[in-house]
C-alpha atoms as an extended CHARMM CRD file, in Angstrom:
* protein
*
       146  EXT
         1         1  UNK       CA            -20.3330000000      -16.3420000000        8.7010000000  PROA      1               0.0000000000
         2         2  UNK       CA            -17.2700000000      -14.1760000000        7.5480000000  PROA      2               0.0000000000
         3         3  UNK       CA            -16.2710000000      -13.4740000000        4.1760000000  PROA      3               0.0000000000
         4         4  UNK       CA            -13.4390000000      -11.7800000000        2.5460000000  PROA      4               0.0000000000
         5         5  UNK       CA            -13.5580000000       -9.1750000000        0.1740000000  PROA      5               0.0000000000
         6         6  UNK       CA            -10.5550000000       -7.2780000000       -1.7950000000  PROA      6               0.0000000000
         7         7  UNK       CA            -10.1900000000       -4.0310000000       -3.6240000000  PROA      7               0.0000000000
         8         8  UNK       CA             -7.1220000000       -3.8160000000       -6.0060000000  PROA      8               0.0000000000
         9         9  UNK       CA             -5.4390000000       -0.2870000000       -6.4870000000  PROA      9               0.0000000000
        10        10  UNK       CA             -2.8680000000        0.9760000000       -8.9940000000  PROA      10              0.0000000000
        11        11  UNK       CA             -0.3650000000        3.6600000000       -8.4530000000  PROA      11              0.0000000000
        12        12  UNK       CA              2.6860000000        4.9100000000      -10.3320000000  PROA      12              0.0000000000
        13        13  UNK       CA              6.3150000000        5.2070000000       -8.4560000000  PROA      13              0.0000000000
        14        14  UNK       CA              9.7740000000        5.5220000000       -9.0180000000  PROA      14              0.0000000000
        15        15  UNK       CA             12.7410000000        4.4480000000       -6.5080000000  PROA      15              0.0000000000
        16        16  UNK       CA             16.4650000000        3.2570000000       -6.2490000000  PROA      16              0.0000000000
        17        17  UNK       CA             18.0620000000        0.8700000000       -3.7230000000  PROA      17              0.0000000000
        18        18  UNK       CA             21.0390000000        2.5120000000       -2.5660000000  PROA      18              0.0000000000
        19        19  UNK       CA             23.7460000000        0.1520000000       -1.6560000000  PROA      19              0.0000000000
        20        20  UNK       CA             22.2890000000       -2.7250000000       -4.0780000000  PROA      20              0.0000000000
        21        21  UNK       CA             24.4770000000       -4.5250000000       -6.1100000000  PROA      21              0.0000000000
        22        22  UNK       CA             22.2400000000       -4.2050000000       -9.2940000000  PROA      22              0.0000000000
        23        23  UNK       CA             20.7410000000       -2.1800000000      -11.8780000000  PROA      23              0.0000000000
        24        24  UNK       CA             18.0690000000       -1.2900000000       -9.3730000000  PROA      24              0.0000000000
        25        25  UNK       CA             20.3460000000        1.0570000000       -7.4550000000  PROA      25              0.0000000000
        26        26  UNK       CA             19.8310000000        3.7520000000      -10.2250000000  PROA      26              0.0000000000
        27        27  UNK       CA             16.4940000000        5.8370000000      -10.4820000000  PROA      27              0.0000000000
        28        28  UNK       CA             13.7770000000        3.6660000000      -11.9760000000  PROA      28              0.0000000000
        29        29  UNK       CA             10.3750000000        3.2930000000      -11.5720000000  PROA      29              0.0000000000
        30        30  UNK       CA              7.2510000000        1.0500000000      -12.3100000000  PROA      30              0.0000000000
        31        31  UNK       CA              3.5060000000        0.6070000000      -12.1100000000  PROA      31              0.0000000000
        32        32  UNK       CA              2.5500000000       -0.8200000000       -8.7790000000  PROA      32              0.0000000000
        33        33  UNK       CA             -1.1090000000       -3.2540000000       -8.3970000000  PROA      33              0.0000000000
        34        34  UNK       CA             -2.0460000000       -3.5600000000       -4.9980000000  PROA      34              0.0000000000
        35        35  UNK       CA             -4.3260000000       -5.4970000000       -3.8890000000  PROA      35              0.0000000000
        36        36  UNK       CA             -6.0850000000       -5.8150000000       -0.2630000000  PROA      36              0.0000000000
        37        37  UNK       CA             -7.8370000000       -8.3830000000        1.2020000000  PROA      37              0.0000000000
        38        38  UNK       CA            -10.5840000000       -8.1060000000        4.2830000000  PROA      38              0.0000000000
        39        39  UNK       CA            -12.1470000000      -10.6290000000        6.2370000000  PROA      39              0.0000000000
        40        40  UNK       CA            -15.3380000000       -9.9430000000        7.7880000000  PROA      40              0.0000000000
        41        41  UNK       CA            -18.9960000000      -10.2910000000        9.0480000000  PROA      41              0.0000000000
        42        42  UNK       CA            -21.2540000000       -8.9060000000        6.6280000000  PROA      42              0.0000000000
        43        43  UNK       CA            -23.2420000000       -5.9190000000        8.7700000000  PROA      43              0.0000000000
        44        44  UNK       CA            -27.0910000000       -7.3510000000        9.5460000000  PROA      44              0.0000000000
        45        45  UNK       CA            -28.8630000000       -4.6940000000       10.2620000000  PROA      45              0.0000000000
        46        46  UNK       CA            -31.4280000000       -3.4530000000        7.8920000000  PROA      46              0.0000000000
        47        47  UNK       CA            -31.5310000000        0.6370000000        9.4280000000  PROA      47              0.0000000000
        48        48  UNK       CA            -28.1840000000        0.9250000000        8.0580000000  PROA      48              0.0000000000
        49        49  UNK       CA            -27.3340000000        1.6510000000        4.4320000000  PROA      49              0.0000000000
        50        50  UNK       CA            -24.3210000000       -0.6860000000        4.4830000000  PROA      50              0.0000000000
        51        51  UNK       CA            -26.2050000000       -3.7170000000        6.1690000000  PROA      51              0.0000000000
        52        52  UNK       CA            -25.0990000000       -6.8760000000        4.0730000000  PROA      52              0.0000000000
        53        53  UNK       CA            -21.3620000000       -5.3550000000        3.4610000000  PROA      53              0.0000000000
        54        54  UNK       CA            -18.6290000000       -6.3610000000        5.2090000000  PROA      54              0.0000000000
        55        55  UNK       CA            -16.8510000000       -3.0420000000        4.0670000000  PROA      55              0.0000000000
        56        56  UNK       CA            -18.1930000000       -0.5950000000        1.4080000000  PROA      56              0.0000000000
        57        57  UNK       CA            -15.7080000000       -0.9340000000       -1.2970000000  PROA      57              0.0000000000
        58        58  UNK       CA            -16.2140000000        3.1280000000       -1.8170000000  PROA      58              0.0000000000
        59        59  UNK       CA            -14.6700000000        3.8260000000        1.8860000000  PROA      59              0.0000000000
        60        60  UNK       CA            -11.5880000000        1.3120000000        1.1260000000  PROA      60              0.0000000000
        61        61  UNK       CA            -10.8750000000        3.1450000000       -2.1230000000  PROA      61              0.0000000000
        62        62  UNK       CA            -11.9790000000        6.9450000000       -0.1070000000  PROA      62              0.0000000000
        63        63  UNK       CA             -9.2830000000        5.9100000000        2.7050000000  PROA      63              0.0000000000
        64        64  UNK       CA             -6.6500000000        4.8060000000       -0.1370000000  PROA      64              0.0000000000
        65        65  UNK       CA             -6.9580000000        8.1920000000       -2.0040000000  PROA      65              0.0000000000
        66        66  UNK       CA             -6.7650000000        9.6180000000        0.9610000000  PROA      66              0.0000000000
        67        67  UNK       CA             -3.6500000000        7.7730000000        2.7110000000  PROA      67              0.0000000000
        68        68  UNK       CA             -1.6210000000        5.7240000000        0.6660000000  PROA      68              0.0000000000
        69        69  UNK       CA             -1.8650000000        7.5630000000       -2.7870000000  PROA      69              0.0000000000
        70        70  UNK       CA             -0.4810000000       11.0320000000       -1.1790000000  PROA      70              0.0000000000
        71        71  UNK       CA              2.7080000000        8.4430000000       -0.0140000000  PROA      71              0.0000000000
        72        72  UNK       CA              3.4360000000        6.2930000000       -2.6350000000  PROA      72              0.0000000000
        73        73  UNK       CA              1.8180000000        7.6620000000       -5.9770000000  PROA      73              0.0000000000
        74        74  UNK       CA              3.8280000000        9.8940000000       -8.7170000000  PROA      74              0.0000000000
        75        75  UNK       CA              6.3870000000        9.9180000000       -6.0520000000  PROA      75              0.0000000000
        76        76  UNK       CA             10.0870000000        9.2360000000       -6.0730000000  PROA      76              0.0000000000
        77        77  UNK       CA             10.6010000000        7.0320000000       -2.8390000000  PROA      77              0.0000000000
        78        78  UNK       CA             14.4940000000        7.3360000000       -1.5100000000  PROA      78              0.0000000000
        79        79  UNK       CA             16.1440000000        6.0420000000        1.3940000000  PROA      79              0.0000000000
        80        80  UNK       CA             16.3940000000        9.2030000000        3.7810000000  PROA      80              0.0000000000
        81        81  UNK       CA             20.5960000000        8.3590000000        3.6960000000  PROA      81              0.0000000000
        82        82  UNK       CA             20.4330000000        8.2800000000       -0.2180000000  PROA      82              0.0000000000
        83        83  UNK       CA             23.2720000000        9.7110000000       -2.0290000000  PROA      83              0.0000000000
        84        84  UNK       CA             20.2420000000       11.2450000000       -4.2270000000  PROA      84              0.0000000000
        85        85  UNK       CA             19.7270000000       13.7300000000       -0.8840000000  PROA      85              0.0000000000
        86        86  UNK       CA             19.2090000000       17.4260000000       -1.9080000000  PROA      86              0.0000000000
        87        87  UNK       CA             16.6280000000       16.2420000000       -5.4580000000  PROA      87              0.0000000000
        88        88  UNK       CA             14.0180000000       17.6680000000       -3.4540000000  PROA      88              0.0000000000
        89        89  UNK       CA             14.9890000000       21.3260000000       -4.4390000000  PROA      89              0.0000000000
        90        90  UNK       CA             14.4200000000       20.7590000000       -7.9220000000  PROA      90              0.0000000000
        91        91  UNK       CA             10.7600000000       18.2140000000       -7.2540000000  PROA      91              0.0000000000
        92        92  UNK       CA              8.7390000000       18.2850000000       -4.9380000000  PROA      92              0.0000000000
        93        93  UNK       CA              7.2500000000       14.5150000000       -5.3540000000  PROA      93              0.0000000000
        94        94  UNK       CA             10.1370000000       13.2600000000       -3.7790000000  PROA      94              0.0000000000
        95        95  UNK       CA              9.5870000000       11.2900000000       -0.5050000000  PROA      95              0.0000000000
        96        96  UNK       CA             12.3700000000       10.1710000000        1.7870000000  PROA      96              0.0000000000
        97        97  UNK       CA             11.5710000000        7.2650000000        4.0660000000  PROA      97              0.0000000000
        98        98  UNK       CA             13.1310000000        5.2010000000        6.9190000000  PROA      98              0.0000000000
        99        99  UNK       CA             13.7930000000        2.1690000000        4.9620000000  PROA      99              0.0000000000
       100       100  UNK       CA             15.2650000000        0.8360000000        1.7430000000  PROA      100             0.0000000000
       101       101  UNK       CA             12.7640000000        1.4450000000       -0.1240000000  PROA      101             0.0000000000
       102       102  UNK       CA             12.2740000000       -2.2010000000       -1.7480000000  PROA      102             0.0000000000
       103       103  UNK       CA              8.3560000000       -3.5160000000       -2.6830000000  PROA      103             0.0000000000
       104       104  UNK       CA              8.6500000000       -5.6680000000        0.7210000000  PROA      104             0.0000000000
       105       105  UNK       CA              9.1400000000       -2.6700000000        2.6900000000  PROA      105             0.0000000000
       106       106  UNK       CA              7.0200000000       -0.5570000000        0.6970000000  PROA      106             0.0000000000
       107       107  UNK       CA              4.0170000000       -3.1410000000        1.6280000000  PROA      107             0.0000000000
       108       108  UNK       CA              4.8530000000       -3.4460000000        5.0580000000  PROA      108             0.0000000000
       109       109  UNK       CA              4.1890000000        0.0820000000        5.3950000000  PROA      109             0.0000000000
       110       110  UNK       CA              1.3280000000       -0.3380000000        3.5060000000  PROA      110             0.0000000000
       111       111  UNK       CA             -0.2780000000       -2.6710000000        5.6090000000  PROA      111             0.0000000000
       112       112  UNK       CA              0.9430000000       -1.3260000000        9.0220000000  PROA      112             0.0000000000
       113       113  UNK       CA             -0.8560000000        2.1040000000        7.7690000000  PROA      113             0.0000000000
       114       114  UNK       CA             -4.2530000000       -0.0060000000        6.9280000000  PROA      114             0.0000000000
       115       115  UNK       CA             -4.3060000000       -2.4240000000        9.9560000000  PROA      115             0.0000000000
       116       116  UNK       CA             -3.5050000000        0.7400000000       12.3260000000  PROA      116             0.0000000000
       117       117  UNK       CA             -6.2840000000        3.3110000000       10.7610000000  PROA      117             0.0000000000
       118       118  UNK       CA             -8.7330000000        1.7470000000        8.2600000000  PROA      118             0.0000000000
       119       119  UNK       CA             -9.2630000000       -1.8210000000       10.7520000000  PROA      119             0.0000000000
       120       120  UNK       CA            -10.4160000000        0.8160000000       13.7770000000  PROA      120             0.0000000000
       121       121  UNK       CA            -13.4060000000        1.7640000000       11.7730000000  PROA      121             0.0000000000
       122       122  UNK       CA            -14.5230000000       -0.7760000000       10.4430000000  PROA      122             0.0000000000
       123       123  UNK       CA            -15.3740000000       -4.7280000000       11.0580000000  PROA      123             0.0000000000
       124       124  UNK       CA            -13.4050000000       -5.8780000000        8.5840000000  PROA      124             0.0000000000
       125       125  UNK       CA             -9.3320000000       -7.3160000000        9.4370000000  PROA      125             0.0000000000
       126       126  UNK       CA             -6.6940000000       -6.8660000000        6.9930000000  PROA      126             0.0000000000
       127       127  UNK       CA             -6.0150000000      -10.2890000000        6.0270000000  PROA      127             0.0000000000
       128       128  UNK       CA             -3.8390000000      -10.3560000000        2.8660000000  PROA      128             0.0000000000
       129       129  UNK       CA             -2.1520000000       -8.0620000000        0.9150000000  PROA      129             0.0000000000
       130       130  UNK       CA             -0.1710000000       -8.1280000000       -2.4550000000  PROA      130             0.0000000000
       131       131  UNK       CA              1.9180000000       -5.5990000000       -4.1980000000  PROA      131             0.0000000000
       132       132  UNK       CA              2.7040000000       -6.2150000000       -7.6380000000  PROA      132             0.0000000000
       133       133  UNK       CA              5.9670000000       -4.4240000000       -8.8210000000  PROA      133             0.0000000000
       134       134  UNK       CA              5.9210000000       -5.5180000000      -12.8790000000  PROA      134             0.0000000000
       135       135  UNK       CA              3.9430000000       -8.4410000000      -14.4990000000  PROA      135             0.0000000000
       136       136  UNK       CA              5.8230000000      -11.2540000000      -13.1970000000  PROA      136             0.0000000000
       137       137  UNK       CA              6.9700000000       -9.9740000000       -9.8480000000  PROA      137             0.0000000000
       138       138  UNK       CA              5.2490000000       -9.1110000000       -6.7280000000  PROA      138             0.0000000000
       139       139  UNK       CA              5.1900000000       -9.2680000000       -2.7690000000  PROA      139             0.0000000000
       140       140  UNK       CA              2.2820000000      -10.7430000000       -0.4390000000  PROA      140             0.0000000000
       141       141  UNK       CA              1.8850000000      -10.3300000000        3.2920000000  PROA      141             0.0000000000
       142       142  UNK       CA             -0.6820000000      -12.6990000000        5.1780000000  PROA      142             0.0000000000
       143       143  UNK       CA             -1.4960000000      -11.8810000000        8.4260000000  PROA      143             0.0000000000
       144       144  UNK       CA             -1.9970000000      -16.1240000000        9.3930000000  PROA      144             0.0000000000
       145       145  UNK       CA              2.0360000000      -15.8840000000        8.3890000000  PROA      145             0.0000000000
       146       146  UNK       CA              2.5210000000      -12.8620000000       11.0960000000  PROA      146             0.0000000000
């Protein structure tokens, strides 16, 4: 029988959505809850020091320290066309990417980053994922919905 099991992770980030029509377009940041759901078989063999996990919840948060807090935490996350271009001479936390920059897009790359390296080693699928952008606002990818 599978089961799923989630680890929730916080990081801080600022951004701006160039181009929007809103006061989002300006510099302004927030503290992001994510939250990632597995499914899986729980591991049955008794040699191992994992058997009865699914996933050990220390090598989901190892591979998140590892991957997605050097991208997305205490960083400034700009379009790479932004008219912001050239702030990277005065801070070095300051991360241009391919995309507007947006909590959708910032979880799709979340979750293309997790289902391409952390799924390989283990037995575990990414099956849901939510980023939470302030208390009453937040994105959720389901891979049934994909």
């Amino acid at each position: 029988m599978r089961v799923r099991i989630t680890k929730e992770f916080d990081f801080e980030a600022a951004h701006a959505l160039d181009g929007y029509a809103g006061k989002c377009q300006d510099i302004h940041g927030h503290n992001y809850h994510l939250t990632l759901t597995f499914l899986g078989e729980p591991i049955r063999d008794k040699r191992l020091s994992n058997n009865g996990m699914v996933v050990d919840f220390g090598d989901i948060k190892d591979f998140l320290n590892k991957t997605i807090k050097p991208l997305f935490d205490h960083r400034l996350i700009l379009r790479n066309d932004s008219r912001f271009l050239g702030l990277e001479q005065q801070n070095q936390r300051i991360r241009y990417v391919d995309y507007q920059p947006t909590t959708e897009n910032m979880l799709l790359e979340i979750v293309q980053i997790v289902s391409s390296s952390f799924e390989k080693k283990t037995n575990a699928v990414l099956c849901s994922a939510f980023l939470r952008e302030t208390p009453s606002s937040y994105v959720e990818w389901h891979k049934e919905d994909q």
